[in-house]
Residue, then its C-alpha position, 0 to 999 in steps of 0.5 A: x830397334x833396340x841398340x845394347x851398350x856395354x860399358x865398365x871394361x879396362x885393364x886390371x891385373x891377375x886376380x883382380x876383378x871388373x864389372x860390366x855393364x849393359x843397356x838395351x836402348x831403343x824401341x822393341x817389342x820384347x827382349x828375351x834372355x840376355x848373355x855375355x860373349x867373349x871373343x880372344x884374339x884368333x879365336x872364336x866367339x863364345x858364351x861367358x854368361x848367360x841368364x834368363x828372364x825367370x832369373x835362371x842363369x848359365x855359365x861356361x865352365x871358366x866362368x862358373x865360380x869366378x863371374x855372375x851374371x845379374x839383371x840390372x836395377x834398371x829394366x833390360x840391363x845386365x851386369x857381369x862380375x868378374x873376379x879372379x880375372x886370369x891374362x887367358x879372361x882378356x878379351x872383347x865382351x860382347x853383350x846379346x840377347x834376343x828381339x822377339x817381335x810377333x813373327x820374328x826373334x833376332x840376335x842382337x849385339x852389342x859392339x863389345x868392349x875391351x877387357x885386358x888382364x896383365x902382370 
């Protein structure tokens, strides 16, 4: 079963930028796309970032110019860059991606991470 660790959230002021991370851990047959959620508060979840195992990516339209999402050097890894980081940015970044077995593909998340942009 495979687990995914973010790491690299925190607190930075308007304009700035954050990295992000994550791992998938575990055992598992084979992951497919991988893709960063955010979720505000009073809001519902939605896609950030969002890229595939050809390399292909796609962006939500608020992040098309400011993030990029890129695999990691390490296999199974994500990295999400934020720049130009806006207060409507903060909130908790969720890392997914798909576990295909031989008859099955399931969503999987990470817990999330805090992401805080201030004056």
């Amino acid at each position: 079963q495979v687990q995914l660790v973010e790491s690299g959230g925190g607190a930075v002021q308007i304009g700035g930028s954050l990295s992000l991370s994550c791992v998938a851990n575990g055992s598992f047959f084979y992951l497919g796309e991988m893709a960063w959620y955010r979720q505000a508060p009073g809001k519902a979840r939605e896609l950030v970032a969002q890229i595939n195992r050809d390399g292909s990516t796609r962006y939500a339209e608020f992040a098309q110019g400011r993030f990029t999402i890129s695999s990691g050097a390490a296999e199974n890894t994500v990295n999400l860059r934020m720049s130009n980081l806006k207060p409507e940015d903060t909130a908790v970044y969720y890392c997914n991606t798909v576990e295909y077995g031989l008859n099955s593909a399931d969503s999987v998340w990470g817990q999330g991470i805090q992401v805080t942009v201030s004056l």
